[in-house]
DOPALO-91668 format. One record per residue (C-alpha): residue in one letter; x, y, z. Coordinates in steps of 0.1 Angstrom, whole numbers, plus 5000, padded with zeros to 4 digits. Layout:
// residues N
AXYZ
...
This chain:
// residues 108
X718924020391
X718623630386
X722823600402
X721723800432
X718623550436
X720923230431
X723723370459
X720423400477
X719923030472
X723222920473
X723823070511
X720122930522
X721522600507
X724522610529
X721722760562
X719522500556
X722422200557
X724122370590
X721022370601
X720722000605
X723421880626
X722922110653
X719422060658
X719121720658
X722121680683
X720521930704
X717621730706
X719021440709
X720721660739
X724121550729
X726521870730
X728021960695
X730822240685
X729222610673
X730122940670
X729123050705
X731422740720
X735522880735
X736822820713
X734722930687
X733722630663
X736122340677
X734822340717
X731322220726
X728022390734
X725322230754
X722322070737
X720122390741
X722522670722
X722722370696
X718622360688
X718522750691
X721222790665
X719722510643
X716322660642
X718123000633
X719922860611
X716722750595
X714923070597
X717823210579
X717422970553
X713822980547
X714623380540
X717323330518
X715323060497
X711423140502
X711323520504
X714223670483
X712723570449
X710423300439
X712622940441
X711122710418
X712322320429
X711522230395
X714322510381
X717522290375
X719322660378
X718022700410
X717922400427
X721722330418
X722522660432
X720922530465
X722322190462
X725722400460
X725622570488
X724122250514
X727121990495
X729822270504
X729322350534
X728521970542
X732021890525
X733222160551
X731722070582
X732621680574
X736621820571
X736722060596
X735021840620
X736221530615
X739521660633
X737521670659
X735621310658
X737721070637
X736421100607
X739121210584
X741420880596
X742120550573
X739020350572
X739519980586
């Protein structure tokens, strides 16, 4: 089942990048959009929903990459599946959200 182990990867990729943003804002305790915010994914959550949803974010990750098969860093097939996943959902977020902070506009 090698597909079903790089899916695996390829979501924990995408975990472990989401993961990221909201933790660090949260501990920074700057408020940051999430799935829990109204509305969902555009309005802001305080600092504390943000660092509990990065670290399960991360928890997810470290399932989908560490315990579903045996990832091996030094496997181009693998680590390109994860590198998928994180540069997706980083193109994404940097899209979606950048509605949001300014960061789709015409650069000076």
């Amino acid at each position: 089942m090698p597909w079903l182990a790089l899916a695996s990867y390829f979501f924990g990729g995408a975990f472990l990048a989401n993961a990221i943003p909201h933790a660090v804002s949260g501990m920074m305790g700057r408020p940051f959009q999430s799935p829990f915010a109204k509305p969902s994914g555009q309005g802001l959550s305080s600092s504390t929903v943000n660092v509990l949803w990065g670290f399960f974010n991360l928890a997810v990750a470290y399932v989908l990459i560490c315990r579903v098969d045996d990832f091996g860093l030094k496997d181009t097939t693998d680590a390109f599946a994860l590198g998928a996943g994180a540069f997706l959902i980083a193109l994404f977020s940097a899209w979606h959200f950048g509605r949001f902070h300014g960061g789709n506009g015409e650069c000076p």
